[in-house]
C-alpha positions as CSV (number, residue, x, y, z in Angstrom):
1,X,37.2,78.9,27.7
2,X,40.4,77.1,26.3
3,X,42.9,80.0,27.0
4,X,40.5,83.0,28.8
5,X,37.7,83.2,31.1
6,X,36.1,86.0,33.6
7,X,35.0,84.6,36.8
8,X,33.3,87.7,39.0
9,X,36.9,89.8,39.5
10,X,39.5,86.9,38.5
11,X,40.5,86.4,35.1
12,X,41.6,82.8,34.7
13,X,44.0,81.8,31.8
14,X,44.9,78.2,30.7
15,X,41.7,76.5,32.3
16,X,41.3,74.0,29.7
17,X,44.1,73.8,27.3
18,X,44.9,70.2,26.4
19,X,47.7,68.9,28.4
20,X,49.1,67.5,24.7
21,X,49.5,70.8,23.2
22,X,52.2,71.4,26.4
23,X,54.0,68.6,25.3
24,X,58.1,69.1,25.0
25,X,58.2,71.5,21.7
26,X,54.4,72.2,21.9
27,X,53.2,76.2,21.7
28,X,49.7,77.1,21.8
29,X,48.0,80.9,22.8
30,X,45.9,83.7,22.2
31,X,46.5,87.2,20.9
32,X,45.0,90.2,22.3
33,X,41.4,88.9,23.1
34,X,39.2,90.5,24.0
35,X,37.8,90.6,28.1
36,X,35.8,92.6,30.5
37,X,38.9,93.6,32.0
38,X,40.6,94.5,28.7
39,X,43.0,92.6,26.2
40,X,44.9,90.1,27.0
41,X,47.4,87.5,25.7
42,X,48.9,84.1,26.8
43,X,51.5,82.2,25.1
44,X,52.5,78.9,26.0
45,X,55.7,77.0,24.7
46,X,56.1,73.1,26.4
47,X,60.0,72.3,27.3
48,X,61.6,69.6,29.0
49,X,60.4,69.4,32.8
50,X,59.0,73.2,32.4
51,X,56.3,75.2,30.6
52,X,56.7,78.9,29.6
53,X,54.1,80.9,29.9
54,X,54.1,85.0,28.2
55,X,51.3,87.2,29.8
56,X,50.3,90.5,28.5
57,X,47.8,90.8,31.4
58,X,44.9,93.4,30.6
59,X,45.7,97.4,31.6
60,X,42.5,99.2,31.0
61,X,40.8,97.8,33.8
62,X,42.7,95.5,35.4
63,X,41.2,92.9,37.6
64,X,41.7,91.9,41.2
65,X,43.6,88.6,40.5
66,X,45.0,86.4,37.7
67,X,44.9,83.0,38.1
68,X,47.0,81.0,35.5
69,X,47.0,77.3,35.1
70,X,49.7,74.8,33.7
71,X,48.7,71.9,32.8
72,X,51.5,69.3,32.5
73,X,50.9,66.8,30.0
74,X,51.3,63.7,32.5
75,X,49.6,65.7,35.4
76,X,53.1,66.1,37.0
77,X,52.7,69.0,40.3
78,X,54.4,72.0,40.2
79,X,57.6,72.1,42.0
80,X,58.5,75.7,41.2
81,X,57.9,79.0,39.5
82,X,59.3,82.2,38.4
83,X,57.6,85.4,37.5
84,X,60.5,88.0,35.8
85,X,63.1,85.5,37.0
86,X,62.5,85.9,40.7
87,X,61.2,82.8,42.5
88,X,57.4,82.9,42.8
89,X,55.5,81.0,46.0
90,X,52.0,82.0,45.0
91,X,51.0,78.4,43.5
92,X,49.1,75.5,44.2
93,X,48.1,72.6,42.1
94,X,48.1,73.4,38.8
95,X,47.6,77.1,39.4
96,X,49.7,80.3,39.7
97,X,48.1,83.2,41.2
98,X,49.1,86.9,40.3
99,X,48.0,90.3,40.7
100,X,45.6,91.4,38.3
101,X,48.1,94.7,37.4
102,X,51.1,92.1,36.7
103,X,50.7,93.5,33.2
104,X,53.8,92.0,30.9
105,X,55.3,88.9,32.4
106,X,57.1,85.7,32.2
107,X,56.3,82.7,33.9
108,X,58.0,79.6,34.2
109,X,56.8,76.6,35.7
110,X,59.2,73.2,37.0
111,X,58.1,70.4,37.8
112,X,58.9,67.2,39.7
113,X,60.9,63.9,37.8
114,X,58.7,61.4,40.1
């Protein structure tokens, strides 16, 4: 449940990775596992005041919606997010929602200074 889980038609990716791992400099993923809805993979890299996420959403049976978290490592909100370099407003809290046929993507999250 780290990087992947199915919940009814929703896959969710990045429930529970360790805000650490997202530190500045810190990449963590999976490759091509394996889910109802068909492979998938997420790859995280931690930057300053941003996390970048890399989707390869599944294809064979897509589901209705991805949700994907980002955990900042000092529980910082998110201010903003791109999806393919276009501003994305689907977010709240920690989590970006996207259609479940997003297929290939890039996401990247900003947060606040506080």
């Amino acid at each position: 449940y780290l990087f992947v889980r199915e919940e009814g038609d929703t896959l969710l990716i990045g429930q529970a990775v360790p805000r650490d791992w997202l530190r500045v400099g810190g990449k963590c993923g999976i490759e091509r596992t394996a889910t109802y809805f068909g492979q998938t993979t997420v790859r995280y890299a931690g930057g300053q005041n941003q996390i970048t996420a890399q989707l390869d959403g599944p294809t064979r049976n897509p589901p209705k919606q991805i949700r994907l978290r980002f955990r900042e490592p000092n529980g910082r909100p998110l201010q903003s997010v791109e999806v393919n370099g276009r501003p994305w407003q689907k977010f709240e809290g920690e989590w970006v929602e996207l259609p479940g046929n997003i297929g290939r993507a890039t996401l990247v999250a900003k947060f606040s200074l506080r």
